[in-house]
C-alpha positions as CSV (number, residue, x, y, z in Angstrom):
1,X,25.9,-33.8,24.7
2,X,28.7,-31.5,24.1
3,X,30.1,-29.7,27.5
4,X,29.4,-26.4,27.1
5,X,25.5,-27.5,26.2
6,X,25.7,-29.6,29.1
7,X,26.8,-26.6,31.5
8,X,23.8,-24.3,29.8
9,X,20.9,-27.3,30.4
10,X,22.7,-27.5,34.1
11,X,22.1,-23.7,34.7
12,X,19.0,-23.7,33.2
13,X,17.8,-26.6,35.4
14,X,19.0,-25.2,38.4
15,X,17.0,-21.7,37.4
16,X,13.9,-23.6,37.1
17,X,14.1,-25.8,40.2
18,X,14.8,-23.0,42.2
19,X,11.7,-21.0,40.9
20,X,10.0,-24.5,41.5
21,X,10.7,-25.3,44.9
22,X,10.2,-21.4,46.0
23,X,7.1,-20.1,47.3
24,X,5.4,-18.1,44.3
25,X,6.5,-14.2,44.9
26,X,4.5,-11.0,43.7
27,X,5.2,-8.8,41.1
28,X,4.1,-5.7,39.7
29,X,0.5,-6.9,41.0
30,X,0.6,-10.3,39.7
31,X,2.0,-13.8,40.7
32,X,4.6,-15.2,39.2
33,X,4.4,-18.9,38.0
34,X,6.9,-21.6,39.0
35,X,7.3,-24.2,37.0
36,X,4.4,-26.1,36.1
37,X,2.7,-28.9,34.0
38,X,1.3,-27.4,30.9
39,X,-1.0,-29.8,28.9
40,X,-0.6,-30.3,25.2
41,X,-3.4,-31.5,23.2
42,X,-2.6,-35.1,22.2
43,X,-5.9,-35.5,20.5
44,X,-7.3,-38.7,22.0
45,X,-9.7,-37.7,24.8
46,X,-10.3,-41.5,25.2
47,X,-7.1,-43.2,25.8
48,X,-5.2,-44.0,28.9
49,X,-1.3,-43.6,28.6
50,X,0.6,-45.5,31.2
51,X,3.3,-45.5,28.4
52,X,6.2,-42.9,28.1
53,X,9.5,-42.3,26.9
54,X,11.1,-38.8,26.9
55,X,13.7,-38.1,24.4
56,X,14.1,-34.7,24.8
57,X,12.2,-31.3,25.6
58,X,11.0,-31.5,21.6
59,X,10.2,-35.5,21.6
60,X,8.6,-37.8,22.8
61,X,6.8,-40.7,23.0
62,X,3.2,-42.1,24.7
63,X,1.2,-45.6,24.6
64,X,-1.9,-46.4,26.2
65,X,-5.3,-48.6,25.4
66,X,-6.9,-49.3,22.4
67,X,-3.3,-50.3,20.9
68,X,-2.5,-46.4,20.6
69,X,1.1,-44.7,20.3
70,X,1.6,-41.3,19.6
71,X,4.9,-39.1,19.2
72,X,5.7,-35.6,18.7
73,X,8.7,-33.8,17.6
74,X,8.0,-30.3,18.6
75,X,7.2,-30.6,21.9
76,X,3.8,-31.7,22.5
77,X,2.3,-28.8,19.7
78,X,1.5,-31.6,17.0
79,X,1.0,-35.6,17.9
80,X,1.6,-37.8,15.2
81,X,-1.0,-41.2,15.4
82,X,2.2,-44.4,14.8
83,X,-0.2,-46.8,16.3
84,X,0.9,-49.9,15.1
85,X,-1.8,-51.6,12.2
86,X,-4.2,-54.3,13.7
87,X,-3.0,-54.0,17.4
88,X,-6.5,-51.4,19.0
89,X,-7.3,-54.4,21.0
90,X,-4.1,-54.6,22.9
91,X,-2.7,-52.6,25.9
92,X,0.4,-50.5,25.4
93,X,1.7,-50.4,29.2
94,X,5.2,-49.0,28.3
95,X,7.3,-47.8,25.8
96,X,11.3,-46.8,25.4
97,X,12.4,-44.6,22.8
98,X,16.4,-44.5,21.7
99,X,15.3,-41.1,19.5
100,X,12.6,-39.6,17.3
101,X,13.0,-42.4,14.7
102,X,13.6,-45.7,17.4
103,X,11.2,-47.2,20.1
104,X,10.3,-50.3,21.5
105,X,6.9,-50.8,22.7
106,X,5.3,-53.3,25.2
107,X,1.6,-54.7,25.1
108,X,0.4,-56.4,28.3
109,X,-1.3,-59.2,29.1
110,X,-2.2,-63.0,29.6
111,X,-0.4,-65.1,27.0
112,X,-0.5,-63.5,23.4
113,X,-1.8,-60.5,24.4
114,X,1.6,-59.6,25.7
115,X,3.7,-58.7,22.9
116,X,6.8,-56.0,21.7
117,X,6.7,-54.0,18.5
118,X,9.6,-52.3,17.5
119,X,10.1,-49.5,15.0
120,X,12.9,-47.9,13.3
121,X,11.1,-44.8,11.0
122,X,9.2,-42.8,13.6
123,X,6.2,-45.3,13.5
124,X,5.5,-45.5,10.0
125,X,6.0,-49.6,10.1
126,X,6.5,-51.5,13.0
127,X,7.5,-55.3,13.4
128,X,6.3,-57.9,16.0
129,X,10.0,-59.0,17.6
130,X,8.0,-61.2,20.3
131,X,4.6,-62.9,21.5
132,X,4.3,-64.6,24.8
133,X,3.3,-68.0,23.9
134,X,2.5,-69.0,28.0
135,X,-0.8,-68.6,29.0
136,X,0.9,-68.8,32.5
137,X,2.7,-65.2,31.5
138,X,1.9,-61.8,32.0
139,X,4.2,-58.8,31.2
140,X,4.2,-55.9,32.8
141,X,7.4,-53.4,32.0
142,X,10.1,-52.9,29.8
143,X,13.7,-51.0,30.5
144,X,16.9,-50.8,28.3
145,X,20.1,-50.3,29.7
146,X,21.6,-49.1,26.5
147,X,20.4,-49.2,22.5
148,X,21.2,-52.9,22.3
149,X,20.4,-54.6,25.9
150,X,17.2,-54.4,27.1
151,X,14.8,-56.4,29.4
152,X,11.0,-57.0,30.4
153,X,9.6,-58.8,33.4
154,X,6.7,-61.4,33.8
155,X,5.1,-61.7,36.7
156,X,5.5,-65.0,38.2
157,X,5.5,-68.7,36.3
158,X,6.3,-71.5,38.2
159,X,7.0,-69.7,41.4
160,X,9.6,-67.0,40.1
161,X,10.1,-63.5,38.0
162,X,10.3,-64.4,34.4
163,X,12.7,-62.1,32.3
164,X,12.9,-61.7,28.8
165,X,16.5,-60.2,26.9
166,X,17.5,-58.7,24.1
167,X,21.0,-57.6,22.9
168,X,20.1,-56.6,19.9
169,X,17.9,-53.3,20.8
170,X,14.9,-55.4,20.8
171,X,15.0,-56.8,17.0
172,X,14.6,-60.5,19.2
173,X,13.8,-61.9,22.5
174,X,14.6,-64.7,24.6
175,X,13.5,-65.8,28.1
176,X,16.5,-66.1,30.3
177,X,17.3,-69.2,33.0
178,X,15.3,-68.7,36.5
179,X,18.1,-70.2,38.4
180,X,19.6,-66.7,40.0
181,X,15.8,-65.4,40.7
182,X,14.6,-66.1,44.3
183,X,11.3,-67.6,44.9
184,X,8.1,-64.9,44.2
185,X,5.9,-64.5,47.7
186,X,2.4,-65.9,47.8
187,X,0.5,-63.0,45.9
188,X,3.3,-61.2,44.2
189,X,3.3,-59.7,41.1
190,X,4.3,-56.4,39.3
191,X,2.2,-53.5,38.5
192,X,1.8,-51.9,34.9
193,X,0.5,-48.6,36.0
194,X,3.4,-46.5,34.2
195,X,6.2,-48.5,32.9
196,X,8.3,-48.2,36.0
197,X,8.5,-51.8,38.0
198,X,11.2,-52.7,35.8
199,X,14.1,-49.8,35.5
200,X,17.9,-49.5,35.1
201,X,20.6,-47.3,35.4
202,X,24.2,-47.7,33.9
203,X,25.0,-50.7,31.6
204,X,24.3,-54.1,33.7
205,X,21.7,-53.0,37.1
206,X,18.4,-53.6,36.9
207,X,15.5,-53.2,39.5
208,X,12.0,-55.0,39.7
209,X,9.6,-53.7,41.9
210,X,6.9,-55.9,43.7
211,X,3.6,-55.8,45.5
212,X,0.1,-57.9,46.4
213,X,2.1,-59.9,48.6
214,X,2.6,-59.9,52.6
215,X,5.6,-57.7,51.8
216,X,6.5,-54.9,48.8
217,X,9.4,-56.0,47.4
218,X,12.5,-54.2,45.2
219,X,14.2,-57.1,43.4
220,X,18.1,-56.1,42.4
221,X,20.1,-57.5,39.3
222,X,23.7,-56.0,39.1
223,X,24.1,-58.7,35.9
224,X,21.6,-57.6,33.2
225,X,19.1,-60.0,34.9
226,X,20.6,-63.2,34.9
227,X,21.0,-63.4,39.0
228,X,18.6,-61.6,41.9
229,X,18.6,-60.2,45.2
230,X,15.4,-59.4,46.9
231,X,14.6,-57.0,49.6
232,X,12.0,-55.5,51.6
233,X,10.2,-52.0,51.9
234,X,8.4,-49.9,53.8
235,X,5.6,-49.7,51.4
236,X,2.4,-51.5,52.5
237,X,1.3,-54.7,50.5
238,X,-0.6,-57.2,51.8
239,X,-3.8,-57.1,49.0
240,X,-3.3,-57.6,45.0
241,X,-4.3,-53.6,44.6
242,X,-1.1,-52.8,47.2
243,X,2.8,-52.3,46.3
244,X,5.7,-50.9,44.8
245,X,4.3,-49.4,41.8
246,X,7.4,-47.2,40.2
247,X,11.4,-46.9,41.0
248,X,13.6,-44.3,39.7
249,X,17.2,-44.9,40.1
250,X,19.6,-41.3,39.5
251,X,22.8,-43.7,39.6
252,X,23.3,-47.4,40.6
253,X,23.2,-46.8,44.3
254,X,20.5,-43.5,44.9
255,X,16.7,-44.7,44.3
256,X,13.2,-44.1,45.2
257,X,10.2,-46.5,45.4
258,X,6.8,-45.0,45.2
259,X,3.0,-46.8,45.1
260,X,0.7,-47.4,48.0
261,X,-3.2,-48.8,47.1
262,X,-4.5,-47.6,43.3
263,X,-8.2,-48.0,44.3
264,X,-9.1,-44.3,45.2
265,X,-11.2,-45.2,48.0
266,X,-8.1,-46.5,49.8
267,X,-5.6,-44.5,51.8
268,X,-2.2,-44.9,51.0
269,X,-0.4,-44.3,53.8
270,X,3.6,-44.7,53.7
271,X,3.8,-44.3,49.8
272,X,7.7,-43.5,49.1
273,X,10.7,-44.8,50.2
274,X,14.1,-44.4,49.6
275,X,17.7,-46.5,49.0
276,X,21.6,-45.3,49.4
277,X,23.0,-48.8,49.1
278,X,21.1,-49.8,45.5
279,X,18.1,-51.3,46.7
280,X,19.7,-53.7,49.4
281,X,17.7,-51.4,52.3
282,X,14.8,-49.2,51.6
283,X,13.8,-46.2,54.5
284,X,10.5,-44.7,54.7
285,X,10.0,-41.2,53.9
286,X,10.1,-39.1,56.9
287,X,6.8,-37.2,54.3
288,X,5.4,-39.5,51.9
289,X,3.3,-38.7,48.6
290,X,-0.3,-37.7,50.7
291,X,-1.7,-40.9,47.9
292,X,-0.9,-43.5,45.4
293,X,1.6,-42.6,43.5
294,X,2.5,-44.5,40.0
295,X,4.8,-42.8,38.5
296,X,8.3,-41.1,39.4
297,X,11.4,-39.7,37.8
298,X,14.8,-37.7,39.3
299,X,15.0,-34.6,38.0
300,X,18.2,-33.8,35.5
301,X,21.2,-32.6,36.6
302,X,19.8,-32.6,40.4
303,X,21.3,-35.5,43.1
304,X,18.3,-34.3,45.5
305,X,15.1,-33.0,43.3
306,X,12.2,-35.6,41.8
307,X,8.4,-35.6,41.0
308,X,5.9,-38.6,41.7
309,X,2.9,-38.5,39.9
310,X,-0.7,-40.5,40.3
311,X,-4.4,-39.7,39.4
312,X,-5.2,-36.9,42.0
313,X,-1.5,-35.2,42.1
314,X,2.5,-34.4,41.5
315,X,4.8,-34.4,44.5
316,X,7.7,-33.0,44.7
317,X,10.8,-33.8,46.6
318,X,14.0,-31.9,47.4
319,X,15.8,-33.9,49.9
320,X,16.3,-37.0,47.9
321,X,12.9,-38.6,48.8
322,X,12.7,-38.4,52.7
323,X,10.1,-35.4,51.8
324,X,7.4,-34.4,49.3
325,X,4.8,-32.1,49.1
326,X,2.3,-31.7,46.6
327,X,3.2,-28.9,43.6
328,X,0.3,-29.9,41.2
329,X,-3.1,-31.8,41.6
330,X,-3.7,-33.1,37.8
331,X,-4.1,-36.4,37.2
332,X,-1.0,-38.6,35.7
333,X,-0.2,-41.9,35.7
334,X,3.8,-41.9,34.5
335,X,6.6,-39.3,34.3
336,X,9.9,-38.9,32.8
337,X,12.7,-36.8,32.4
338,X,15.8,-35.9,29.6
339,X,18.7,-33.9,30.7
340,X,17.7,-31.2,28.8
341,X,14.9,-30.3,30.9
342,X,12.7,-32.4,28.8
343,X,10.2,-33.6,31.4
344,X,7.0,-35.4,30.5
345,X,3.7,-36.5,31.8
346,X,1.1,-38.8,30.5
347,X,-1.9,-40.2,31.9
348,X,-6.1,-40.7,31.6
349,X,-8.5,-38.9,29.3
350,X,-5.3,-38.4,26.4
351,X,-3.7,-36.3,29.2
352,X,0.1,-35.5,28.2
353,X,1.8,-32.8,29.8
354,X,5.5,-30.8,29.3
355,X,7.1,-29.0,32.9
356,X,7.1,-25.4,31.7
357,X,9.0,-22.3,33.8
């Protein structure tokens, strides 16, 4: 991004997080609107998207059940079906996007139901670059840390975190060595609610995020995965439906950790925290998300501002994740963010929505 368009999308940003985080004022008899999720018609009432990839205010890209992946290019007006052929019985949990034309997209699963695709026109083809061959395997997230290095997890086999590389922008797989991966807890395993227990910032860290177990974990990997360090958080575990369930990291040291207990007769109390030190500590927030919360992303050109999503709201935070209050009540399962403004929201019922001001 040139400077001076950097500078503009800065301004802008600020203009719209300031009208976002205001109380709404009166005017000439009439309230003025903040900033606020306006739903675009993806045409597919009957699909769940967990998956999304923002790639600017004009694209982006969603994948859900029923093997389904859409993409628009004008921002969210049109959505253009790029479902890969022959795959309506699989699961697309996540999905990462390089531009309008690129993408990588995870199916989840026990043994060959997990799989990645990979496109290079925008969805008309798509090639099979991997298919777990252990039953014991179950993928649950995808990240890249730039267009050619890129990683997905596994919950557990044989005790530990399994994590699959690629370093040539997902064209190939392989499983790496488990040596540098601490042992998993009894119970623990990763959630693929919204593509966000496996995330990255910068070129080599990556973060895992954990939960079923006694304790919710945030696993760290300052070496594209090949070597782990686990620590605990605040967020209660403790049953299989409890955890970790999305991280969003703004640089390699600044991160928050959101999830709590998806069944929606559960309370969720204590459902953010928050890291200065890259994941080694986690603190509570002083004003958690009021529920489960699956999804959450930083907002551009802000060190302080970020939105968590789940089914019955979005949360806002302006104090870097010690507090949230609730801005929106729609239901959402994943959120992202461009630094253009471009942020995104996908979730049950073909539900895809764009922040507007």
């Amino acid at each position: 991004m040139r400077a001076g368009t950097r500078v503009a999308a800065g301004v802008a940003c600020a203009a719209a997080l300031a009208a976002l985080t205001a109380v709404p004022a009166q005017a000439h008899g009439s309230e003025q609107r903040a900033p606020h999720w306006e739903l675009k018609d993806s045409g597919t009432p009957d699909v769940r998207f967990r998956g999304l990839s923002a790639v600017s205010r004009t694209t982006a890209w969603v994948s859900g059940t029923q093997g389904t992946v859409l993409r628009t290019t004008d921002g969210g007006a049109g959505w253009r079906n790029v479902s890969p052929p022959g795959a309506s019985d699989l699961q697309f949990r996540d999905i990462e996007a390089f531009d309008a034309r690129r993408a990588v997209v995870l199916a989840i699963g026990e043994g060959e139901a997990s799989r990645v695709y990979r496109t290079e026109d925008g969805g008309a083809t798509w090639t099979e670059s991997f298919r777990n061959t252990d039953a014991r395997a179950f993928y649950d997230c995808l990240t890249f840390l730039d267009r050619r290095h890129g990683l997905a997890m596994s919950d557990p086999v044989d005790g530990k975190f399994r994590i699959l590389s690629t370093n040539d922008g997902g064209r190939s797989w392989k499983v790496l060595p488990n040596d540098g991966m601490p042992a998993a807890l009894e119970g623990e395993a990763g959630f693929a609610a919204s593509g966000q227990c496996l995330v990255s910032s910068g070129p080599k860290d990556v973060w895992l995020a954990t939960g079923g177990a006694a304790h919710a974990r945030v696993l760290h990997s300052a070496d594209r995965g090949l070597t782990w360090t686990a620590a605990d958080t605040p967020i209660p575990a403790g049953d299989p439906a409890k955890g970790v369930f999305a991280l969003a990291f703004r640089d390699r040291t600044h991160g928050l950790a959101v999830g709590g207990d998806y069944r929606a007769d559960q309370a969720s109390p204590q459902a953010g925290a928050v890291t200065g030190d890259g994941g080694r500590s986690w603190q509570p927030a002083a004003t958690p998300p009021p529920a489960y919360r699956s999804g959450v992303a930083w907002l551009p050109h802000s060190r302080t501002a970020a939105l968590a999503v789940g089914p019955t709201g979005t949360d806002l935070t302006t104090d870097g994740g010690r507090t949230w209050r609730t801005v929106d009540t729609g239901s959402y399962d994943t959120v992202d963010c461009t630094p253009d403004l471009g942020c995104w929201a996908a979730g049950e019922k073909g539900r895809v929505a764009r922040l507007e001001s």
